[in-house]
C-alpha positions as CSV (number, residue, x, y, z in Angstrom):
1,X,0.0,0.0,0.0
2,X,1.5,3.4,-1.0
3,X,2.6,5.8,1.9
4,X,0.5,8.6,2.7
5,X,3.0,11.0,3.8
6,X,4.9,12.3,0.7
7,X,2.7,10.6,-1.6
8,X,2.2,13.8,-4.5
9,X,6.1,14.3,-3.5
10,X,6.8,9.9,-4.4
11,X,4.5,10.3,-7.7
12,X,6.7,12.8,-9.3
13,X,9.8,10.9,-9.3
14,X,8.0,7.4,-10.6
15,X,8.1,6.7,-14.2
16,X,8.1,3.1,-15.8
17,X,12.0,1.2,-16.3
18,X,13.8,1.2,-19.8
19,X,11.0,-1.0,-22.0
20,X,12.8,-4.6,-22.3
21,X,10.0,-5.9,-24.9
22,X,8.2,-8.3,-22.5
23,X,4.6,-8.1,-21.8
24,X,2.9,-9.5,-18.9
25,X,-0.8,-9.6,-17.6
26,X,-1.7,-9.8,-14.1
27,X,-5.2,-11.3,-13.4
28,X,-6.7,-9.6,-10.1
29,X,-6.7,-6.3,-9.1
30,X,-6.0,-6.9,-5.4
31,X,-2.8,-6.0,-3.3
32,X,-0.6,-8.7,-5.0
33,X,-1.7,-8.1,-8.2
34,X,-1.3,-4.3,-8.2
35,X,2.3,-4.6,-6.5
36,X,3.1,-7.3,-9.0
37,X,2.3,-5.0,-12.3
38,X,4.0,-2.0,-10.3
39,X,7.1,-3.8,-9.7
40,X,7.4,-5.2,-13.0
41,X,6.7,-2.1,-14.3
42,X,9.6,-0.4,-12.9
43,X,11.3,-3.0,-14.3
44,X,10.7,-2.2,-17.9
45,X,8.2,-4.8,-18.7
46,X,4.9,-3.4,-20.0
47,X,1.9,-4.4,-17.5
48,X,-1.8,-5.0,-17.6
49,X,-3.7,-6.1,-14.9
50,X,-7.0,-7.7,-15.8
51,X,-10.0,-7.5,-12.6
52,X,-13.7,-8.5,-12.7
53,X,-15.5,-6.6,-10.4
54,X,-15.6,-1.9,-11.1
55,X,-12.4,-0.8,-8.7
56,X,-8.9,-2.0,-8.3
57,X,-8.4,-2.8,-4.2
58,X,-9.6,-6.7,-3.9
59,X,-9.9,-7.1,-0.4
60,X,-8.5,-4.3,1.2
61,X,-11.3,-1.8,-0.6
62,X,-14.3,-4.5,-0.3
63,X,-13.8,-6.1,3.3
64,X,-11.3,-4.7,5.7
65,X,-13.1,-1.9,7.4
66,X,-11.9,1.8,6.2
67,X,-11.2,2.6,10.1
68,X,-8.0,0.2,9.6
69,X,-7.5,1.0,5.4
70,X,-9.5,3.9,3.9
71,X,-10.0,4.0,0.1
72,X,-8.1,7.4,0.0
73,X,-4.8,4.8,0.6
74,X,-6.1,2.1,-2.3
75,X,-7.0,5.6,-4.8
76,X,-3.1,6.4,-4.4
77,X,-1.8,2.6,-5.5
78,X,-4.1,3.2,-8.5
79,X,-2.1,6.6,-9.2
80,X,1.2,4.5,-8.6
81,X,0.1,2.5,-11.1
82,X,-0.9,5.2,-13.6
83,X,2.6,6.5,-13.1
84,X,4.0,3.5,-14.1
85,X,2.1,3.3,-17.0
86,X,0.4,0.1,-16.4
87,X,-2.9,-0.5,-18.0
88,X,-5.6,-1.8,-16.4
89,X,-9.1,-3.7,-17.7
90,X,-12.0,-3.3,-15.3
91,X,-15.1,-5.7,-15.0
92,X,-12.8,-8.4,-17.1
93,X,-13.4,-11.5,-16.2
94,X,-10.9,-14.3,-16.7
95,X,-12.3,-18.3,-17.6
96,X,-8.9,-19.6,-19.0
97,X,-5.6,-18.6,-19.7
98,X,-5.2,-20.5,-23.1
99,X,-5.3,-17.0,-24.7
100,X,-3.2,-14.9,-22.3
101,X,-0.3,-17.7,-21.9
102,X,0.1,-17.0,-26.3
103,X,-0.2,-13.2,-25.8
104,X,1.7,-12.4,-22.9
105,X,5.5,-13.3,-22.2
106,X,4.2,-13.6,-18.2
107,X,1.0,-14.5,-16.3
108,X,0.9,-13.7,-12.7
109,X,-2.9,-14.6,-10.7
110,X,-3.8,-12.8,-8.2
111,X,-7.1,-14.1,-8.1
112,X,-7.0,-13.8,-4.4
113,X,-10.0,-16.3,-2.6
114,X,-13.5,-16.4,-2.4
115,X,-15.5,-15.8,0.7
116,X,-18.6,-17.6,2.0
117,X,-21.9,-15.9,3.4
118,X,-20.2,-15.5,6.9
119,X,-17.9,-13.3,5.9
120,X,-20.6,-11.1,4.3
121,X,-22.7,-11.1,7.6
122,X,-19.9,-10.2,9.4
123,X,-18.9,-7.4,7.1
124,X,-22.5,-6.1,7.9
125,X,-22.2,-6.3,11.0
126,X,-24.5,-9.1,11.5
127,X,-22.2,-11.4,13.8
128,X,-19.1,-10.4,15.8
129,X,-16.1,-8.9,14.8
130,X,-12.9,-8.6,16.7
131,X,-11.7,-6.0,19.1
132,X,-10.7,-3.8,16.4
133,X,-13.8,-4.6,14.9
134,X,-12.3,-6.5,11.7
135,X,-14.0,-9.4,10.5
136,X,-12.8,-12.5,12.0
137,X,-11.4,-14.5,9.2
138,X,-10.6,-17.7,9.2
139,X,-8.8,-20.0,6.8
140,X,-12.0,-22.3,6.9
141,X,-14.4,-19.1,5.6
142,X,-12.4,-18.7,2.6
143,X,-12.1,-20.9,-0.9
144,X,-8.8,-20.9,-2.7
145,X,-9.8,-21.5,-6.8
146,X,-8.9,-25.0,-6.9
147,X,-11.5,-25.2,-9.8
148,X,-10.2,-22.6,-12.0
149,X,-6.0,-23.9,-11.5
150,X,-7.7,-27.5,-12.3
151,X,-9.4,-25.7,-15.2
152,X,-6.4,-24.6,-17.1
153,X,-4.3,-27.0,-16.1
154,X,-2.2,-25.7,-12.8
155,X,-1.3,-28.6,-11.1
156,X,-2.5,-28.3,-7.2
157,X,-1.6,-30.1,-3.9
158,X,-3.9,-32.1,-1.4
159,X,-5.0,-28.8,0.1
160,X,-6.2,-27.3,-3.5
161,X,-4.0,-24.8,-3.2
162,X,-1.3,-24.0,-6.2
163,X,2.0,-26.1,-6.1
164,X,4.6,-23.5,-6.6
165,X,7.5,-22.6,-6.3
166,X,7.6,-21.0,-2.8
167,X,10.7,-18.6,-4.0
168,X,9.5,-17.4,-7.3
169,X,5.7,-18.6,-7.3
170,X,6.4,-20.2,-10.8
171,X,3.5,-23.2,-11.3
172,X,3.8,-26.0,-13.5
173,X,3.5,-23.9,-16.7
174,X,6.1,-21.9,-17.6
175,X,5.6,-18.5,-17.4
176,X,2.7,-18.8,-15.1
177,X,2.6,-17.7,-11.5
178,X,0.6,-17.5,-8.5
179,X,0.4,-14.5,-6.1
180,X,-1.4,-13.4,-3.1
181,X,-4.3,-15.5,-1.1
182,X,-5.1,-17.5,-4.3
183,X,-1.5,-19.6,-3.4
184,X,-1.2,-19.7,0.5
185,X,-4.7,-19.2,1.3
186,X,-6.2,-16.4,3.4
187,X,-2.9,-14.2,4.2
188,X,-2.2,-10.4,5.2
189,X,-1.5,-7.5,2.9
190,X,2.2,-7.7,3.7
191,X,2.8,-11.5,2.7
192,X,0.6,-11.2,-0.3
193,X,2.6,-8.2,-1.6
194,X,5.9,-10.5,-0.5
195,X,4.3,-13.2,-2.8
196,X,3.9,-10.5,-5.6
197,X,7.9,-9.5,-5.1
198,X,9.3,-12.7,-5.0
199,X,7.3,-13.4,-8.2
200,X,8.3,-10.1,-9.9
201,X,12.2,-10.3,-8.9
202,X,12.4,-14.4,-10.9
203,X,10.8,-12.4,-13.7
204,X,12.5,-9.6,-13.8
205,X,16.0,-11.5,-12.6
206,X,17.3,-8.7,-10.1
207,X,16.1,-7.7,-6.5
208,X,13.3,-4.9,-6.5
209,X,12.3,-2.8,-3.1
210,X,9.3,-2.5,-1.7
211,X,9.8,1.2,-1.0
212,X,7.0,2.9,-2.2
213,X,4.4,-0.2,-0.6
214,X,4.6,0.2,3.1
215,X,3.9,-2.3,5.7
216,X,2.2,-0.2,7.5
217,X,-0.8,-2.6,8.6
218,X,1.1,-6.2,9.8
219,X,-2.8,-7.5,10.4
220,X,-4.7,-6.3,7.4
């Protein structure tokens, strides 16, 4: 998540690394996926980032409370990610990767995990929250997309999740990674933008910082 302090200061110096001629499309518009097109990016590869629902945020916009992230924060990644020239399709959704894999030197998901009713009610207040009043979210109230890495042929473990490579979050098809809760299952802001890093630095092939995304929030 981009730091507040500074931020018109930080958008002034951005601007996108020396074009390499690699394409990649990131599918998700959450945390991981909009630190994975930022870093790669900055890297010199042109990204797109592909998400189904109106607004870029995932998560962090639709379900943690604004008294712990406000949108102002998630409007700023956005502008981070204008700066760096990457484009993004809204209210795309993704049913295979057949097509992308052929167009696109890289494919990173980010397609994050799906909630059941529970997590709803809670966002609405309709059963208890914790102290901070965050929903309480366990790993049993969310769905990894075991379907849709089955689908297009990801290879999964027992659990459904993603095998990967737990240091660049390659899959079984080259050129094809997993990011954010959609490989480790429900995780914080900070490890799925650690997932998105580690994925961007094996493309990429050199360290990247995460100095512009702050861990500011260890529990969101």
């Amino acid at each position: 998540i981009a730091a507040e302090g500074g931020f018109d200061q930080i958008v002034k110096t951005l601007h996108p690394g020396t074009a390499c001629g690699k394409k990649a499309v990131v599918v998700g518009g959450g945390p991981a996926g909009m630190a994975a097109a930022y870093f790669l990016a900055r890297g010199g590869i042109y990204a797109t980032i592909l998400e189904q629902t109106n607004k870029l945020g995932g998560t962090v916009r639709h379900i943690i409370p604004k008294t712990r992230i406000n949108d102002a924060v998630i409007d700023h990644d956005v502008e981070l990610l204008k700066a760096m020239k990457v484009t993004v399709e809204l209210n795309h959704r993704v049913e295979d990767i057949a097509k992308l894999v052929k167009k696109y030197d890289y494919v990173i998901l980010a397609l994050g995990t799906s909630a059941h009713g529970k997590l709803l009610c809670q966002k609405m207040g309709l059963v208890n929250s914790d102290a901070k009043g965050s929903p309480k979210i366990s790993a049993t109230d969310e769905i990894v997309p075991t379907g849709f890495y089955q689908r297009v042929g990801i290879a999964v473990d027992a659990t459904g999740k993603a095998q990967i490579d737990t240091k660049t979050m390659a899959t079984n098809i080259a050129g094809v990674y997993v990011v954010g809760d959609g490989a480790s299952g429900p995780s914080t802001v900070v490890e799925s933008i650690a997932g998105a890093t580690r994925a961007a630095q094996a493309i990429l092939g050199h360290t990247v910082t995460e100095d512009t995304f702050i861990k500011a929030d260890e529990k969101a």
